[in-house]
Phi, psi and omega in degrees: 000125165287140177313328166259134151319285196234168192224111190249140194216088173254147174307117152222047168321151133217126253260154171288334174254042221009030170285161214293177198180162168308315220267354151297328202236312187261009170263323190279341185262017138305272170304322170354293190270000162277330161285346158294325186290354190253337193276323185273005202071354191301326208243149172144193175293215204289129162117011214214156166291167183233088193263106179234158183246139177248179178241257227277125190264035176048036212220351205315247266309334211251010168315134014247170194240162185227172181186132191257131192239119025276005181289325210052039111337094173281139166220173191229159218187119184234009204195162177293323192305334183271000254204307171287297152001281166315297186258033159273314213250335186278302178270340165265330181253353181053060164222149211267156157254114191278334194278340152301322225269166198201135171261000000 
C-alpha cells in the first residue's frame, strides 16, 4: 500500500512571458485545499491524503487543472465549491466527480 490513499497535484505553472496559465486561478485555490482538506482532516500522513503544486501538466486547453494519483483522475476547477466538490466526494468517499472530471 502507498503511504498517501490519494496524492492531488495542481498546475500551478507561471508562464515566463506572463501569459495565461493554470496558476491564476489555481494557486489561491491551491491553498483552499490544503486548508480545507486539514480542516476535514483529510490531508496528513499515512492513509491521508497529500495535497502538492505541481508545475506546467500539459493540460492548459483544459485549465486550470488538478490531478488525483493512483486513480489518474483529471479535473478542471473555477471556484472553492468544486474544490469542495473534489475533496468531499473524490478524496473522502473515493468517488469521481464526473461534471469535473477531463479525459
Amino acid at each position: 500500500m502507498s503511504f498517501y490513499k490519494n496524492h492531488l497535484f495542481f498546475c500551478l505553472n507561471e508562464r515566463d512571458d506572463g501569459g495565461e496559465c493554470c496558476s491564476t486561478v489555481a494557486a489561491p485555490l491551491f491553498e483552499y485545499a490544503k486548508k480545507q482538506a486539514k480542516a476535514l482532516d483529510l490531508h496528513g500522513g499515512r492513509g491521508k491524503a497529500r495535497i502538492n503544486r505541481a508545475g506546467c501538466l500539459n493540460r492548459c486547453d483544459h485549465g486550470p487543472v488538478c490531478v488525483v494519483y493512483p486513480s489518474g483522475t483529471w479535473y478542471t476547477f473555477i471556484d472553492e465549491a468544486d474544490i469542495d466538490e473534489i475533496l468531499s466526494e473524490h478524496l473522502h468517499h473515493g468517488r469521481e466527480v464526473k461534471r469535473l472530471k477531463i479525459a
